[in-house]
C-alpha positions, -999 to +999 in steps of 0.1 A: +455-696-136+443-682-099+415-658-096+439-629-093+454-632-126+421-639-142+410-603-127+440-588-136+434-599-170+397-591-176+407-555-164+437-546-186+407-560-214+384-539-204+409-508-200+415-518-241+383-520-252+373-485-233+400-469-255+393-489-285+349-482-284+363-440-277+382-439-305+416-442-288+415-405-274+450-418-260+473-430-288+480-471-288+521-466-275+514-442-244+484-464-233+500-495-234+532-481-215+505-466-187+492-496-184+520-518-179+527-489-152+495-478-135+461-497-126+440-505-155+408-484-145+425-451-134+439-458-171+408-462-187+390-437-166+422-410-182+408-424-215+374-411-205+384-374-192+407-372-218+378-383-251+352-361-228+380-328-230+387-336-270+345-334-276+345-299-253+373-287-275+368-259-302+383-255-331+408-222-332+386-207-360+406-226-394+386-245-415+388-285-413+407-278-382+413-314-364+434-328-336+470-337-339+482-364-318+504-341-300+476-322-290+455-353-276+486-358-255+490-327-244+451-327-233+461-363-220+486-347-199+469-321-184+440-346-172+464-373-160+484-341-137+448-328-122 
């Protein structure tokens, strides 16, 4: 194994293990497919924005109101687009 692949493999580890230590704000399925797409830390840096805009969230007013998946992609979405 050159150097290259070695980096190439301690990023896409370290991409994981920032959406694993937040909680995966991005679900498991979408973050592997954007990372077999996109560079590792603009991934994991979309994991950050994205697990920062869930905390700023408030609830709509109902009691034991929570996120749905959809709308952690939505939010996803919206960060990845700005």
């Amino acid at each position: 194994m050159d150097i290259k692949q070695a980096i190439e493999q301690q990023n896409l580890a370290f991409a994981r293990q920032v959406n694993r230590i937040l909680d995966r704000p991005i679900p498991e399925a979408l973050f592997e497919k954007q990372l077999s797409q996109h560079d590792p830390m603009r991934v994991a840096t979309l994991a950050v924005k994205t697990r920062k805009s869930l905390n700023d969230h408030k609830p709509n007013g109902r009691l034991n109101h929570k996120l749905t998946k959809f709308d952690r992609f939505i939010l996803w979405l919206k960060r990845a687009r700005a």
